[in-house]
BALOBA-1460 file (C-alpha; in Angstrom, 3 decimals):
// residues 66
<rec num="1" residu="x" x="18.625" y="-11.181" z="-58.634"/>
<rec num="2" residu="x" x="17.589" y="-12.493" z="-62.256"/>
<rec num="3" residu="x" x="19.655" y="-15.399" z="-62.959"/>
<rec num="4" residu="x" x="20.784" y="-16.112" z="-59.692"/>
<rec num="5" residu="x" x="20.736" y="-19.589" z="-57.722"/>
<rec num="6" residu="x" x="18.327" y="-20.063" z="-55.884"/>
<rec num="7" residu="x" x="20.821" y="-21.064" z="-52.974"/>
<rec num="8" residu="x" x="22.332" y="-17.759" z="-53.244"/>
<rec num="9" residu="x" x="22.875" y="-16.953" z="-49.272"/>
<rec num="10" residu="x" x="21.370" y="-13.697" z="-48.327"/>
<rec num="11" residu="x" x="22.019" y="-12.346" z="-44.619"/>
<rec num="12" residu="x" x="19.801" y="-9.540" z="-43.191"/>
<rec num="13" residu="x" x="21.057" y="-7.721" z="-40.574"/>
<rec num="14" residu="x" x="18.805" y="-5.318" z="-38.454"/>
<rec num="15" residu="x" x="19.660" y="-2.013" z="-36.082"/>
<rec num="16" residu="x" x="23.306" y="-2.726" z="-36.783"/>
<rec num="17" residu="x" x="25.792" y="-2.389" z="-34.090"/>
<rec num="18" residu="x" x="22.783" y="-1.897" z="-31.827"/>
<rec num="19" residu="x" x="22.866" y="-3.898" z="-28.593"/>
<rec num="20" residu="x" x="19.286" y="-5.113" z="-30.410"/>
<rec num="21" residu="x" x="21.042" y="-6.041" z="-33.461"/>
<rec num="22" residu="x" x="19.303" y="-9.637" z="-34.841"/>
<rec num="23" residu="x" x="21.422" y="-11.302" z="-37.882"/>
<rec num="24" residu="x" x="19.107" y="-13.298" z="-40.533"/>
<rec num="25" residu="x" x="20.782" y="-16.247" z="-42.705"/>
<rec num="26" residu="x" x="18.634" y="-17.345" z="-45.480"/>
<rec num="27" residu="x" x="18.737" y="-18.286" z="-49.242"/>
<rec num="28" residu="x" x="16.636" y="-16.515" z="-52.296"/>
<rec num="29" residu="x" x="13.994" y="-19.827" z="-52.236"/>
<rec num="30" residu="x" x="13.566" y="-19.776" z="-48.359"/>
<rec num="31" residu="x" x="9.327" y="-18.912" z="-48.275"/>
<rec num="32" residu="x" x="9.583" y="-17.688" z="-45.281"/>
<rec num="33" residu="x" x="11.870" y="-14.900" z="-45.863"/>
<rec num="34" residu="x" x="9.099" y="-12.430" z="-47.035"/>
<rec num="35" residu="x" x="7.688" y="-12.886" z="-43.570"/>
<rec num="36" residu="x" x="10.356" y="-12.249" z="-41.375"/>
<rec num="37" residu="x" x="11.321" y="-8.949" z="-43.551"/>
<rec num="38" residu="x" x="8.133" y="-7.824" z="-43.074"/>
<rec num="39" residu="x" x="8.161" y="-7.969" z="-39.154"/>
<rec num="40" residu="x" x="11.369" y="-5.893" z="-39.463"/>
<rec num="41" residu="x" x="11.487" y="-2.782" z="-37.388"/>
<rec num="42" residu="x" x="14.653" y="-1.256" z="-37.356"/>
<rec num="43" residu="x" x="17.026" y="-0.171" z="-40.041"/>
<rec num="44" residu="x" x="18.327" y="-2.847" z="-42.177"/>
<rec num="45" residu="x" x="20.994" y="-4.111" z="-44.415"/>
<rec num="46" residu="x" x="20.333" y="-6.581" z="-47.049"/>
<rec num="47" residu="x" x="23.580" y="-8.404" z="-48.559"/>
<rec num="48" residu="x" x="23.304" y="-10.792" z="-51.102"/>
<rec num="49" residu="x" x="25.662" y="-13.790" z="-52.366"/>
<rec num="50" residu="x" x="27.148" y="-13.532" z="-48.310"/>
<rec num="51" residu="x" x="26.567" y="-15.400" z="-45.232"/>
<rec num="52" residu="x" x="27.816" y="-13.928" z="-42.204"/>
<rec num="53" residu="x" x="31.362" y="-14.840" z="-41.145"/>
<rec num="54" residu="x" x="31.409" y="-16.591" z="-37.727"/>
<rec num="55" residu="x" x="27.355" y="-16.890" z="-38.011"/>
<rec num="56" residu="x" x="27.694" y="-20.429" z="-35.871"/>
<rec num="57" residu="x" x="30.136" y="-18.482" z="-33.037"/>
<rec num="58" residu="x" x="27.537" y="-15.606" z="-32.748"/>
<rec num="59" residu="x" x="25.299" y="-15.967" z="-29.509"/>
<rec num="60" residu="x" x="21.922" y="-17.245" z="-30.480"/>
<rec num="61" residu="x" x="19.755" y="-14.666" z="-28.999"/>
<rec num="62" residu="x" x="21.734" y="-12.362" z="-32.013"/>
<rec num="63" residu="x" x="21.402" y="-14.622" z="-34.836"/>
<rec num="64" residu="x" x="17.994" y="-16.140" z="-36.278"/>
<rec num="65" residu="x" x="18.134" y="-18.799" z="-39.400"/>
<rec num="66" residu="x" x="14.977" y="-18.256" z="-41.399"/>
């Protein structure tokens, strides 16, 4: 994103509304966020500038901070 902070929040979210759906929270800086997308299986969507609403209420085996 050019110009963009580099604390811009970006949440990955893979095999969506799958009972193996995993939610990613991350910012554009975050080095190991290359990583983890690469070890991505399913289908994913990418959002930028948004962190997942209720991230902290979601049970932890669904929700990874990278």
């Amino acid at each position: 994103m050019h110009c963009a902070s580099p604390t811009t929040a970006i949440t990955v979210i893979e095999n969506i509304l799958r009972p193996d759906q995993q939610v990613f929270s991350t910012t554009l800086v975050d080095p190991t966020f290359e990583q983890v997308v690469q070890q991505l299986n399913g289908p994913v969507l990418l959002l930028l500038g948004i962190m997942p609403r209720n991230y902290e209420l979601m049970p932890e085996s669904k929700r990874r901070v990278i």
